[in-house]
N, CA, C and O of each residue as an XYZ file, in Angstrom:
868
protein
N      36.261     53.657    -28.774
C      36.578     53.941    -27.376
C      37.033     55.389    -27.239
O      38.006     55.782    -27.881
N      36.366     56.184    -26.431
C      36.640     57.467    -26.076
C      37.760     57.539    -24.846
O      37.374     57.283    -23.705
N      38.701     57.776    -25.012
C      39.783     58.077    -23.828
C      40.042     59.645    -23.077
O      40.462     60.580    -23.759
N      39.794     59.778    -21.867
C      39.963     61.096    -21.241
C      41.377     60.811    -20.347
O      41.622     59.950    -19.502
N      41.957     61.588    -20.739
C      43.250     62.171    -19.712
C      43.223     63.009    -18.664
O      43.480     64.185    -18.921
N      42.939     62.674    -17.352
C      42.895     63.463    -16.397
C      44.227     63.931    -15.394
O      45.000     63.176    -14.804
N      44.224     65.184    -15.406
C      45.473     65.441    -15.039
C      45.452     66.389    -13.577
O      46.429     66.440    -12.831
N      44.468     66.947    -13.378
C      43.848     67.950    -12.126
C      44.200     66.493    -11.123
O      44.095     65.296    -11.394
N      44.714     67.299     -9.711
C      43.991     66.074     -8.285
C      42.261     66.262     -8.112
O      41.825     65.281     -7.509
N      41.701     66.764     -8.297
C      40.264     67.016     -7.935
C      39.676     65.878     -9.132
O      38.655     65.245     -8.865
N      40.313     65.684    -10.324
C      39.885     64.719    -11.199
C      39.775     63.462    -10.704
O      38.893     62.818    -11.273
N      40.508     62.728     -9.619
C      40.568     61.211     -8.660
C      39.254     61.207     -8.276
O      38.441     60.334     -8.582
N      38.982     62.440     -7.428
C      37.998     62.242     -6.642
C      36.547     62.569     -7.265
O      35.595     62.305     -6.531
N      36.294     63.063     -8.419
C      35.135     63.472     -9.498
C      35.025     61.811    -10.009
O      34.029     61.097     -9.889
N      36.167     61.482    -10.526
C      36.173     60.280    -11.730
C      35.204     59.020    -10.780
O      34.217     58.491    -11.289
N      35.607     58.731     -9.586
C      35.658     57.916     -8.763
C      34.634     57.943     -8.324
O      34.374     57.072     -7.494
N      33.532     58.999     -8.690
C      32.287     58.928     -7.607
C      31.143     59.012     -9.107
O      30.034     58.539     -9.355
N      32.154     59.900     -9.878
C      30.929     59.897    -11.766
C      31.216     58.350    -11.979
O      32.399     58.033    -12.098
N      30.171     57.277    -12.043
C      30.583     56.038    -12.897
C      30.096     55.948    -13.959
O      30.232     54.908    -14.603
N      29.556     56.762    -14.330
C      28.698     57.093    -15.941
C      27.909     58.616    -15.987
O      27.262     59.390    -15.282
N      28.593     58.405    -17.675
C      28.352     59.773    -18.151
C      27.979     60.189    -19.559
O      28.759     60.128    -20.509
N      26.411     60.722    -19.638
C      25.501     60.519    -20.978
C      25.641     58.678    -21.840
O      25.841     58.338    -23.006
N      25.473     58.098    -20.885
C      25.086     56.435    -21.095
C      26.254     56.062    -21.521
O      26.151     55.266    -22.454
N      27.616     56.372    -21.145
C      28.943     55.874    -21.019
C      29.459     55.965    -19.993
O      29.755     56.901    -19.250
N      29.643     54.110    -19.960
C      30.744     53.915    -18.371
C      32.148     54.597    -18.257
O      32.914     54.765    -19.206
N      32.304     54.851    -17.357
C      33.868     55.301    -17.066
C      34.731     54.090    -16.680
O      34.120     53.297    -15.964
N      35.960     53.754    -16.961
C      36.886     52.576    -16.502
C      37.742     53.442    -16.113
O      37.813     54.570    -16.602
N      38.549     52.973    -15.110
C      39.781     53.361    -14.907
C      40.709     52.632    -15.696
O      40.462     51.427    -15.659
N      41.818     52.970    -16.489
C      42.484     52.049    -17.130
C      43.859     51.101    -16.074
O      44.609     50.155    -16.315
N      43.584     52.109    -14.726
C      44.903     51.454    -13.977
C      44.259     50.555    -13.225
O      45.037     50.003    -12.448
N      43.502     50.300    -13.167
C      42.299     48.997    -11.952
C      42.681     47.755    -12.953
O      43.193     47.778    -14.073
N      42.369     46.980    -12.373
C      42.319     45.498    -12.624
C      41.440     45.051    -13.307
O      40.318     45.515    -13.104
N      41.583     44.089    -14.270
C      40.328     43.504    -14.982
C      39.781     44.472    -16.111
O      38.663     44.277    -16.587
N      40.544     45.467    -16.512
C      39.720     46.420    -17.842
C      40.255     45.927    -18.955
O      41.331     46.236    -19.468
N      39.334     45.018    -19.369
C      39.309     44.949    -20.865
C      39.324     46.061    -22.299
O      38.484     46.908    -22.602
N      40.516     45.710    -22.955
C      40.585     46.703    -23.579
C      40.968     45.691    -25.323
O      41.753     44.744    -25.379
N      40.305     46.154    -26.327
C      39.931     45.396    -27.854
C      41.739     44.914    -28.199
O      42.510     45.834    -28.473
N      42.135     43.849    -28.168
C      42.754     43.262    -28.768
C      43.173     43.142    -30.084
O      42.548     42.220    -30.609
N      44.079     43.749    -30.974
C      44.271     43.138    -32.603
C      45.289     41.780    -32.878
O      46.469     42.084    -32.705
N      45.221     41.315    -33.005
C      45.991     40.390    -33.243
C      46.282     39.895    -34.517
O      45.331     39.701    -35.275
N      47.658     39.603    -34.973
C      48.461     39.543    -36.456
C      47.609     38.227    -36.672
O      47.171     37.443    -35.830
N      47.512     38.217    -37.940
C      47.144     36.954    -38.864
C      47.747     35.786    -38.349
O      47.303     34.761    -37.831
N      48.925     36.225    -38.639
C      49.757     34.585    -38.101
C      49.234     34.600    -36.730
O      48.485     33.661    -36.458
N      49.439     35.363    -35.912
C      49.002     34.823    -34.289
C      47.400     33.819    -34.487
O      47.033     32.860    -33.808
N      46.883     34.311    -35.361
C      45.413     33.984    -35.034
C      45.635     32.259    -35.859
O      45.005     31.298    -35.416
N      46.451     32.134    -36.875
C      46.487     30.633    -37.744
C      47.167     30.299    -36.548
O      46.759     29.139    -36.489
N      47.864     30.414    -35.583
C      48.510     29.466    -34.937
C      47.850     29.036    -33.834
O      48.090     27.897    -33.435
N      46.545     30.168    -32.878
C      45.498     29.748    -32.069
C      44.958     28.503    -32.468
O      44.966     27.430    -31.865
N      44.237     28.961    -34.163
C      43.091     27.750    -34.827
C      44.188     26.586    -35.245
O      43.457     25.627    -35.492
N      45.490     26.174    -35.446
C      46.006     24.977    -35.449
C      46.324     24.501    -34.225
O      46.790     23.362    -34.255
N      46.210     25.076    -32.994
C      46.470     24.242    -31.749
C      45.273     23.490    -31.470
O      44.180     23.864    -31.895
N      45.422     22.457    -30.783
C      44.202     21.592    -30.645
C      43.525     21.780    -29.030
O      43.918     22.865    -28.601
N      42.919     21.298    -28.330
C      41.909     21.181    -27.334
C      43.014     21.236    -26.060
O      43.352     22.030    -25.183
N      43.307     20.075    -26.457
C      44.275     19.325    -25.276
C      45.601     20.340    -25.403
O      46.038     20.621    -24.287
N      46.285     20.906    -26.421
C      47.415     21.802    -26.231
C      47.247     23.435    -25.190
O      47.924     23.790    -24.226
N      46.232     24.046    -25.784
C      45.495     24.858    -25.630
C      45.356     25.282    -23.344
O      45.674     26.175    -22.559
N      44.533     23.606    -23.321
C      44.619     23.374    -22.269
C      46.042     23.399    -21.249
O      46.169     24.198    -20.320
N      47.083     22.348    -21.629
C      48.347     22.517    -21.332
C      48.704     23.462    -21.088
O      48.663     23.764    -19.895
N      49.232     24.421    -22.034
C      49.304     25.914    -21.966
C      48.999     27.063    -20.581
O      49.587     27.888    -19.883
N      47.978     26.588    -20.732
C      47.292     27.033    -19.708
C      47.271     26.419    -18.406
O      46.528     26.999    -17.614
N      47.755     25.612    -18.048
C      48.228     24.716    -16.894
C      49.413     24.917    -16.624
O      49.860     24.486    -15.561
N      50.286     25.680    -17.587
C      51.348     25.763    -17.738
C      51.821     27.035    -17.062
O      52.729     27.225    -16.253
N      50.712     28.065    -17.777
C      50.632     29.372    -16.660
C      50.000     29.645    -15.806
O      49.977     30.825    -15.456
N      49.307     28.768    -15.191
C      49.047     28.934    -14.203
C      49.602     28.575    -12.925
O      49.234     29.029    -11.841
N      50.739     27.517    -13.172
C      51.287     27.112    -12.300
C      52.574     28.043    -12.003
O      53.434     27.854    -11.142
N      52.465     29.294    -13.113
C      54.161     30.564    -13.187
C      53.432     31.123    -12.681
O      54.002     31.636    -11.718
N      52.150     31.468    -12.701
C      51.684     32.275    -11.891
C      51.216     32.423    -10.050
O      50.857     33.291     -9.254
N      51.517     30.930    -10.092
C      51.089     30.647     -8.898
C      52.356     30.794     -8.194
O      52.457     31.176     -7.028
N      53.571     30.387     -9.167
C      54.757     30.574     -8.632
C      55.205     31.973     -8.716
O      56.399     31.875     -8.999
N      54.878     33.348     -8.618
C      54.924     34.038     -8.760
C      54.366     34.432     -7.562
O      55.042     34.656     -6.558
N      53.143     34.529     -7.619
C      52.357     34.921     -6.472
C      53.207     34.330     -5.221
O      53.501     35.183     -4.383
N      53.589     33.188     -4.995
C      53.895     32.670     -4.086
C      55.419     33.312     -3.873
O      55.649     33.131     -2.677
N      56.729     34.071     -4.561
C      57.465     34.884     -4.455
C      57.156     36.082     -3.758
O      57.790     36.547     -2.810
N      56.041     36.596     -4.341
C      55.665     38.050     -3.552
C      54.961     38.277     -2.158
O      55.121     39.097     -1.254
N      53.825     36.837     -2.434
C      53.202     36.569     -0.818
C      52.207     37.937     -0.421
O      51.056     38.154     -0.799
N      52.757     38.459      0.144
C      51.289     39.143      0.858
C      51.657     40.868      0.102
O      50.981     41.858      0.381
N      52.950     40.887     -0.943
C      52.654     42.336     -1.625
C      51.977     42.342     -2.918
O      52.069     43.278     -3.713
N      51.342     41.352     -3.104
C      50.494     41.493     -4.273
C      49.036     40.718     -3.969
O      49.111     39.719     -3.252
N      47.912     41.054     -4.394
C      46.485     40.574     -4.259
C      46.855     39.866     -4.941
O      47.508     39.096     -4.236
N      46.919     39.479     -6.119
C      46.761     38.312     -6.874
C      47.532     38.714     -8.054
O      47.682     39.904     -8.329
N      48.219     37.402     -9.034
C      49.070     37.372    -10.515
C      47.925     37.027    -11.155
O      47.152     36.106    -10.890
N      47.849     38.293    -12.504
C      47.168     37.670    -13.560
C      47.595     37.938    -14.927
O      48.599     38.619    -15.135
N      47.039     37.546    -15.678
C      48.070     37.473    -17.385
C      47.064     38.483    -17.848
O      45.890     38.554    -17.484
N      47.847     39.449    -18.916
C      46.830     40.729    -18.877
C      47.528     40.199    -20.588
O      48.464     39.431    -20.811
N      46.296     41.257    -21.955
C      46.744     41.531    -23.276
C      46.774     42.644    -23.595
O      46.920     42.785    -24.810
N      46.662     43.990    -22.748
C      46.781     44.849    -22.623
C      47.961     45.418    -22.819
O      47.966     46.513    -23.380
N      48.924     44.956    -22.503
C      50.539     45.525    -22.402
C      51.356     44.986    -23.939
O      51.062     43.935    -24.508
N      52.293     45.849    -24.367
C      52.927     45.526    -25.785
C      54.779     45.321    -25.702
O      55.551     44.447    -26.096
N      54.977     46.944    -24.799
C      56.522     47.111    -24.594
C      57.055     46.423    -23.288
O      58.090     45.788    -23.086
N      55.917     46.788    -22.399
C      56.533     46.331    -21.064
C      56.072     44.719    -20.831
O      55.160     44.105    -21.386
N      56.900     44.324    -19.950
C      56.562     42.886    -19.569
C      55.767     42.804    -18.380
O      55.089     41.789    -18.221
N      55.742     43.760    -17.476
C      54.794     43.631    -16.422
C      54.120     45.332    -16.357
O      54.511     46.299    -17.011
N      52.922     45.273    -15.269
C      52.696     46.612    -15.057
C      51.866     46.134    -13.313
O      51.568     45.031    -12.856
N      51.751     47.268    -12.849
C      51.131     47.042    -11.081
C      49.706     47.611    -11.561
O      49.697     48.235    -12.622
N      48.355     47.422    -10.772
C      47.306     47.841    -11.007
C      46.702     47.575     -9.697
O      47.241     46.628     -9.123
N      45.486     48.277     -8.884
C      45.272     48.360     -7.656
C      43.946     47.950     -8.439
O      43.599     48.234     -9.585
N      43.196     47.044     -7.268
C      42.005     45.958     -7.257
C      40.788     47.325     -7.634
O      41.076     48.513     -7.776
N      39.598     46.784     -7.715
C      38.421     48.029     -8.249
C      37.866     48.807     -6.833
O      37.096     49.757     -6.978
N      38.357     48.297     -5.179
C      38.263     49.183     -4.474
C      39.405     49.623     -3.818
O      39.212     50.303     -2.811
N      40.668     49.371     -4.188
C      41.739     49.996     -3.670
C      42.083     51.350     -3.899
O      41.246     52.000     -4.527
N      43.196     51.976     -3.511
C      43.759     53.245     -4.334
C      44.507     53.090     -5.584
O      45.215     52.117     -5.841
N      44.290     54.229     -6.443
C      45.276     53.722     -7.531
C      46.039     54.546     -7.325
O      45.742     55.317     -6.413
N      47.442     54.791     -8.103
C      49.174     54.974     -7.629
C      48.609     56.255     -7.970
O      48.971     56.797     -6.926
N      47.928     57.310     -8.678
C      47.772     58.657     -8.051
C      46.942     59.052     -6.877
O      47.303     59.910     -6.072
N      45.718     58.336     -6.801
C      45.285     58.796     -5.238
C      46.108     58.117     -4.202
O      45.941     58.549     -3.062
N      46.953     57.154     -4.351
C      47.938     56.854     -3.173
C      48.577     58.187     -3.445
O      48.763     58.609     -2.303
N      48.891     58.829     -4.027
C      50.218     59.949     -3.975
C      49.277     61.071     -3.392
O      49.683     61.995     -2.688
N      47.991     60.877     -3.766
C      47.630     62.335     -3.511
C      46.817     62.202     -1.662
O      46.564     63.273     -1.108
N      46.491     60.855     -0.895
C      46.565     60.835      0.376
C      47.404     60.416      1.160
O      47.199     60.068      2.323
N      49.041     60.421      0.219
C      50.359     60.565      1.458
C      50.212     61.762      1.679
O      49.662     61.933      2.767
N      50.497     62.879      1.042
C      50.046     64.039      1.347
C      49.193     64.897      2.077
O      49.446     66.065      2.372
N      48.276     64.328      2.327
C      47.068     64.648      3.048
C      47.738     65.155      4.862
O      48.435     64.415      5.557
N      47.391     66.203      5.152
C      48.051     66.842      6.737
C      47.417     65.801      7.518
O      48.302     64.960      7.678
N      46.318     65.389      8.113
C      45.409     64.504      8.810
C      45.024     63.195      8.210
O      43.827     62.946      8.067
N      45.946     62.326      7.841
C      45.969     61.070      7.690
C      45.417     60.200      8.114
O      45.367     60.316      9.339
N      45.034     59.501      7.836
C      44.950     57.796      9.007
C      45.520     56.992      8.384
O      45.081     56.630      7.292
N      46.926     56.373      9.035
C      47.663     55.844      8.451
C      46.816     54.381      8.807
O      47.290     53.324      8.390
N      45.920     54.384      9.364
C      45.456     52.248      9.313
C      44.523     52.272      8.035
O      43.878     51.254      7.788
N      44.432     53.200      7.342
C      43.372     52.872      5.938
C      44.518     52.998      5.064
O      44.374     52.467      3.963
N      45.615     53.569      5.288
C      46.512     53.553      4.289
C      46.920     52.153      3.952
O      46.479     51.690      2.900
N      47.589     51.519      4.594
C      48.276     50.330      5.134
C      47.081     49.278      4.135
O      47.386     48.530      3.206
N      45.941     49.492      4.602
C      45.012     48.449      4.105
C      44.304     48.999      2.291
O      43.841     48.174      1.503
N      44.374     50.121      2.072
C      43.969     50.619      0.962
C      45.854     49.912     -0.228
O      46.167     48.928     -0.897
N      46.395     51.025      0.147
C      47.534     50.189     -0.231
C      48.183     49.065     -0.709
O      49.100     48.955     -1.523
N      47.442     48.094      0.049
C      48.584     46.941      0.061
C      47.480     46.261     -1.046
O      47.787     45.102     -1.324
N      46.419     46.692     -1.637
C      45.257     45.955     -2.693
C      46.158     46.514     -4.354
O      45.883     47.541     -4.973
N      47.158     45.556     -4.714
C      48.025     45.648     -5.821
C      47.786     44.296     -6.443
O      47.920     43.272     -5.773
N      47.414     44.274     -7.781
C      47.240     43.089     -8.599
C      48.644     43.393     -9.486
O      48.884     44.343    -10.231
N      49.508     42.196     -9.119
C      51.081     42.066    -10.725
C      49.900     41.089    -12.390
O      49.241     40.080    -12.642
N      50.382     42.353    -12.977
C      49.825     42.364    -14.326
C      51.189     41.307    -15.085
O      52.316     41.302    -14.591
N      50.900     40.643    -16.070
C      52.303     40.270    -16.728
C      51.818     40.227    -18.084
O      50.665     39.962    -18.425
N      52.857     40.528    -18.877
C      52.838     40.219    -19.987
C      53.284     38.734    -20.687
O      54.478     38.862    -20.960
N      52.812     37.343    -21.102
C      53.273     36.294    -20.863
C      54.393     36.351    -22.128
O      55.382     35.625    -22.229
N      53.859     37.680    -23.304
C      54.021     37.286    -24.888
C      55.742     38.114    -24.908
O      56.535     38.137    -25.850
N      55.913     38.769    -23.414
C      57.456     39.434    -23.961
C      58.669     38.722    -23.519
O      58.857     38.016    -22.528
N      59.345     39.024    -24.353
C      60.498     37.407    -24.213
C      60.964     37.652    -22.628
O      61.075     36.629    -21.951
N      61.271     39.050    -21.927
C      61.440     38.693    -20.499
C      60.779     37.796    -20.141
O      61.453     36.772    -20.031
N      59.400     37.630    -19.810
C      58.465     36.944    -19.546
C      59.042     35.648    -19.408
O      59.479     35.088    -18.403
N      58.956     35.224    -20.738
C      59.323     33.965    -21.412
C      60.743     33.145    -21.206
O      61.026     32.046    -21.683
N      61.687     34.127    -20.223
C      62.929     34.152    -20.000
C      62.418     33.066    -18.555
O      62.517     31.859    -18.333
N      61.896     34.151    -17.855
C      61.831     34.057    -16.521
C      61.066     32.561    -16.293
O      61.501     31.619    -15.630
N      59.863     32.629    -17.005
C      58.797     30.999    -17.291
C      59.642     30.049    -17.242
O      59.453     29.019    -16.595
N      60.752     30.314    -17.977
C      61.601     28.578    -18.055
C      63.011     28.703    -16.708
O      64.100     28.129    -16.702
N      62.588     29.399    -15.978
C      63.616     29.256    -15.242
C      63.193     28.366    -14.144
O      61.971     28.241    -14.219
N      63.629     27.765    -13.258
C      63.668     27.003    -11.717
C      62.909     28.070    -10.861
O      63.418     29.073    -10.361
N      61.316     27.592    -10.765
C      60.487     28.721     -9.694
C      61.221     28.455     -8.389
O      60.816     29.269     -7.560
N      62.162     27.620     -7.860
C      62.542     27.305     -6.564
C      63.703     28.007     -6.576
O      64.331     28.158     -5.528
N      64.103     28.484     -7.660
C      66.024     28.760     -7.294
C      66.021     30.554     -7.289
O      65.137     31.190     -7.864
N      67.048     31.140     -6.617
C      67.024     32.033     -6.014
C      67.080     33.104     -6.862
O      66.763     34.224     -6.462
N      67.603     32.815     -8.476
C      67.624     33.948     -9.665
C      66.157     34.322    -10.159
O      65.648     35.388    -10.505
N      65.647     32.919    -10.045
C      64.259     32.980    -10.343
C      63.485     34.299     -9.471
O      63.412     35.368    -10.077
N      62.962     34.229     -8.185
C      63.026     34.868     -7.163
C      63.432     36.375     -7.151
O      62.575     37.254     -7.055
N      64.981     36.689     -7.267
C      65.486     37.935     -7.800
C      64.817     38.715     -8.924
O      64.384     39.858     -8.780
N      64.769     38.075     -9.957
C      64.434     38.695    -10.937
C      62.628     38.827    -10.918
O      62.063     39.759    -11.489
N      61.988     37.900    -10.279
C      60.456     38.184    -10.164
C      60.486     39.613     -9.389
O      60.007     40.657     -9.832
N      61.064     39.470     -8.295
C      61.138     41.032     -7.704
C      61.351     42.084     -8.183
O      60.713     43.136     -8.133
N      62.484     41.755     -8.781
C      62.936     42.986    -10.000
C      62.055     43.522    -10.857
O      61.818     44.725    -10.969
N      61.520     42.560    -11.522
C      60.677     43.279    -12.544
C      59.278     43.533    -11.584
O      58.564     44.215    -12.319
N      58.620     43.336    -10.431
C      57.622     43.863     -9.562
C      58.087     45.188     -9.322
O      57.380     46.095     -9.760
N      59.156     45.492     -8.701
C      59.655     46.935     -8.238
C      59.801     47.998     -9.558
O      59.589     49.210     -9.533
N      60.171     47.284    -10.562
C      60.067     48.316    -11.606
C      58.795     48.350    -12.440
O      58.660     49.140    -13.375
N      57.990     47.587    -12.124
C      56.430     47.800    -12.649
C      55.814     48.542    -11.995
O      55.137     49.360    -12.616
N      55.776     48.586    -10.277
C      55.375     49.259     -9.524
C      55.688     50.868     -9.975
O      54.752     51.667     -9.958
N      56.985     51.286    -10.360
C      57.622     52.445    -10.698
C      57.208     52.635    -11.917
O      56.486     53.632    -11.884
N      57.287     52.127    -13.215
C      56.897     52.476    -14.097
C      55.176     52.787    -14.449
O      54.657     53.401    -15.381
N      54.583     52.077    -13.273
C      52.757     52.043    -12.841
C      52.688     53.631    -12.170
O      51.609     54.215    -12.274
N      53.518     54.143    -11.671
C      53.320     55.196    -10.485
C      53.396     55.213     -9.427
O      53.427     56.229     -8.733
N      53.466     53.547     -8.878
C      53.164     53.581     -7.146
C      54.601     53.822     -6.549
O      55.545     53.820     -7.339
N      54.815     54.017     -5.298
C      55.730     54.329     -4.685
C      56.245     52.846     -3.563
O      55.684     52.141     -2.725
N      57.847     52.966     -4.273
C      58.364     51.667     -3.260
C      59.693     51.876     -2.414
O      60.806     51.360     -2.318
N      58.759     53.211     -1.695
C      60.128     53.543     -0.676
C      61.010     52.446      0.187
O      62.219     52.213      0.180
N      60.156     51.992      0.774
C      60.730     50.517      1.469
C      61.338     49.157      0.840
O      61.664     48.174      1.505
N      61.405     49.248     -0.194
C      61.587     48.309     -1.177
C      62.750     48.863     -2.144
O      63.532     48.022     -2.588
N      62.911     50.106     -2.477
C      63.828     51.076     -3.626
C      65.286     50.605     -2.940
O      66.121     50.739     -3.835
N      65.973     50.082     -1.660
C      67.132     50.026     -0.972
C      67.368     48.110     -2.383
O      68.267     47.868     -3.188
N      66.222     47.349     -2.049
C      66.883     46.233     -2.653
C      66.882     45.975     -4.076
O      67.646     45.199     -4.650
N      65.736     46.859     -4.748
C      66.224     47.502     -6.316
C      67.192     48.013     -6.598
O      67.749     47.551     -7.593
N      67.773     49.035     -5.982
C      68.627     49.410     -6.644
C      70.104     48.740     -6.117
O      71.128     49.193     -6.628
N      70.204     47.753     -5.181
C      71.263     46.540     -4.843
C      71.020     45.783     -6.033
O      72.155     45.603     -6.474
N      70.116     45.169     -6.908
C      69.393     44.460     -7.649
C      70.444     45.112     -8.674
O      71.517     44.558     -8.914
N      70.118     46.146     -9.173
C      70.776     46.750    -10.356
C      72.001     47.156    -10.672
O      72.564     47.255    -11.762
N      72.331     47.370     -9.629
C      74.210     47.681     -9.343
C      74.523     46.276     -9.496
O      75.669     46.157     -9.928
N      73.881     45.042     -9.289
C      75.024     44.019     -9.012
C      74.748     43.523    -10.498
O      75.470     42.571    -10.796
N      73.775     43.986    -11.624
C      73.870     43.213    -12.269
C      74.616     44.286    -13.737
O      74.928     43.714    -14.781
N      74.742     45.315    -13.630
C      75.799     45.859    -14.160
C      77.160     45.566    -13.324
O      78.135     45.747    -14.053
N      77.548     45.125    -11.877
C      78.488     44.510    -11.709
C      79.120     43.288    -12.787
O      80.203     43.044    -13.319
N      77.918     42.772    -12.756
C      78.150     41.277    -13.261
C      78.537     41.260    -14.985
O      79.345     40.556    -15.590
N      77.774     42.143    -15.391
C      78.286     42.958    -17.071
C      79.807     43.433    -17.060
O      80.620     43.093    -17.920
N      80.004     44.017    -16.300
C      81.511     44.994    -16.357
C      82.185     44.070    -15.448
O      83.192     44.498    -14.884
N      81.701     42.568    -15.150
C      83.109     41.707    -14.515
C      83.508     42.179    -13.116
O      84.683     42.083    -12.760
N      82.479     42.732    -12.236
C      83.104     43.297    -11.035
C      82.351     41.971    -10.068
O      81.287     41.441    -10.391
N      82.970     41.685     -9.133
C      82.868     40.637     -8.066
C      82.421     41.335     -6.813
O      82.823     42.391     -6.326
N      81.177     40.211     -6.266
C      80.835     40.530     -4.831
C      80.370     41.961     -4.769
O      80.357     42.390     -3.615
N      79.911     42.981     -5.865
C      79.266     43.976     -5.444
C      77.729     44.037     -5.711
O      77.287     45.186     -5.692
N      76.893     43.130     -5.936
C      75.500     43.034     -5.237
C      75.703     42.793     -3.722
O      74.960     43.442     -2.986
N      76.300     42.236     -3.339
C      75.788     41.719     -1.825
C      76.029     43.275     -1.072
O      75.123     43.928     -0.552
N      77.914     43.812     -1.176
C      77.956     44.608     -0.390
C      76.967     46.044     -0.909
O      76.297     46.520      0.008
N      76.848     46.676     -2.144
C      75.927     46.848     -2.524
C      74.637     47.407     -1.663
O      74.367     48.463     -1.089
N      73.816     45.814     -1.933
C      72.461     45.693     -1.045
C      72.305     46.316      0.538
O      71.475     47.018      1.116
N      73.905     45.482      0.988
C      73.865     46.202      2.246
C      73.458     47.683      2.788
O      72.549     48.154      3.471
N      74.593     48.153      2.132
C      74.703     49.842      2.111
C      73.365     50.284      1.800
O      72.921     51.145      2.559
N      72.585     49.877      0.818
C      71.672     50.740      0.638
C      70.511     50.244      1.515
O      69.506     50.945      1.627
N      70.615     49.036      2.154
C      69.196     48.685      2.663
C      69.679     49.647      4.472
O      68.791     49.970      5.261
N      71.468     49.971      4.796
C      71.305     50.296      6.102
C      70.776     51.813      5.771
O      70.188     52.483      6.619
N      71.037     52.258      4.511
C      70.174     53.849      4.217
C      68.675     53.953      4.641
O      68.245     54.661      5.552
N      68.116     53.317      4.013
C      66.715     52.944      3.852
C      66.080     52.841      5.045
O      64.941     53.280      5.198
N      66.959     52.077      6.279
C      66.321     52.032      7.535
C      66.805     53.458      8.278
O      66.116     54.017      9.132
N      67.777     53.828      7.928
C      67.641     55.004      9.047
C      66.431     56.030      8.227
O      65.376     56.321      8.790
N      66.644     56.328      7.356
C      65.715     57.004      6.215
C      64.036     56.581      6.996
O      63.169     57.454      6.954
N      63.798     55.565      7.497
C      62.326     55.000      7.802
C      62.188     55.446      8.934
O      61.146     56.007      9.275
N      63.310     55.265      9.807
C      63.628     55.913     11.332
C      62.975     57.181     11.674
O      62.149     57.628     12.470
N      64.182     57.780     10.113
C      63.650     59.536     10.422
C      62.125     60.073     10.374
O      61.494     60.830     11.111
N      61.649     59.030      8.650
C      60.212     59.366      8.730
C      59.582     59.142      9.634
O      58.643     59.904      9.865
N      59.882     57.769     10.712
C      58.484     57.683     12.104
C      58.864     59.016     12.801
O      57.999     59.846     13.078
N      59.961     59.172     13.032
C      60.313     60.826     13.579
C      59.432     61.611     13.788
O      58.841     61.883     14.833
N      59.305     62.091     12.515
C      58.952     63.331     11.811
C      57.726     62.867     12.070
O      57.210     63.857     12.589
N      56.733     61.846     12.057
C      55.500     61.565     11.765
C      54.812     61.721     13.319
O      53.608     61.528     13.484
């Protein structure tokens, strides 16, 4: 596999229109669905070939129903949850569908002087949540109560910081992350009731902050 690093803005808009080059496809690695060669440890692979038909299956009934419960947390900010083998350190990552924007051409047509903000809105909102099933967060979150409200919290949590660690931007959303994170170093250092007030404060920032931008816009 040949990997190119593109770092120019004029590179979005070249990459995106070249889909092959001297009888090699181009992938984007941040789109959805790119398969990329798998190694997998010995032991992982003896423990595939000793599971049987019917386990195998389970399994898989198993995530699909976290995933459904997942999807059904986020609702209309994610296209769809899917289980990716791509990822090693992180437990999740954000990836925009094969005709959406990805988190640098979103950055590079906020910018743009003559906008149309109704293609934004709809280019935008085409975000697939990637997960990692194999990292023990993951595996934390799987056995928790999809109905109860930690469950919930923490699916968000780790969406807003995938989104960030992906590139995309979660201005409207950054007020209840970072309520998210204060309360749970609250909860480490023994401090009481400072997620809620917390959240507040930063979500009444956030709206005047949105105020100003229709302003200005």
């Amino acid at each position: 596999i040949e990997v190119l690093y593109l770092t120019e803005t004029i590179d979005e808009y070249v990459a995106g229109q070249l889909k092959e080059y001297k009888g090699m496809k181009l992938v984007n690695v941040t789109k959805a669905g790119v398969k990329v060669p798998k190694v997998k440890k010995e032991e992982d692979e003896e423990k595939d070939k000793e599971k049987t038909k019917e386990e195998k299956e389970k399994e898989e009934e198993i995530e699909k129903k976290f995933l459904d419960s997942v999807k059904k947390v986020l609702d209309t900010e994610v296209e769809k949850v899917v289980k990716v083998d791509n990822l090693c350190s992180s437990p999740a990552s954000v990836a925009s569908t094969e005709y959406g924007w990805s988190a640098n051409f979103e950055r590079i047509m906020k910018h743009q002087a003559l906008k149309d903000t109704t293609m934004h809105q709809f280019m935008m909102g085409k975000k697939v949540f990637c997960l990692n099933m194999e990292h023990p967060i993951m595996k934390k979150v799987e056995s928790m109560d999809s109905e109860s409200e930690e469950f919930k919290k923490n699916i968000k949590m780790i969406f807003y910081c995938a989104c960030l660690s992906s590139g995309f931007s979660i201005e409207d959303k950054l007020g209840i992350l970072v309520g998210d994170v204060y309360g749970m170093m609250g909860n480490v250092l023994g401090v009481e009731n400072l997620a809620d007030s917390t959240s507040e404060s930063i979500n009444e920032k956030s709206e005047e902050s949105k105020e100003n931008k229709q302003e200005i816009d």
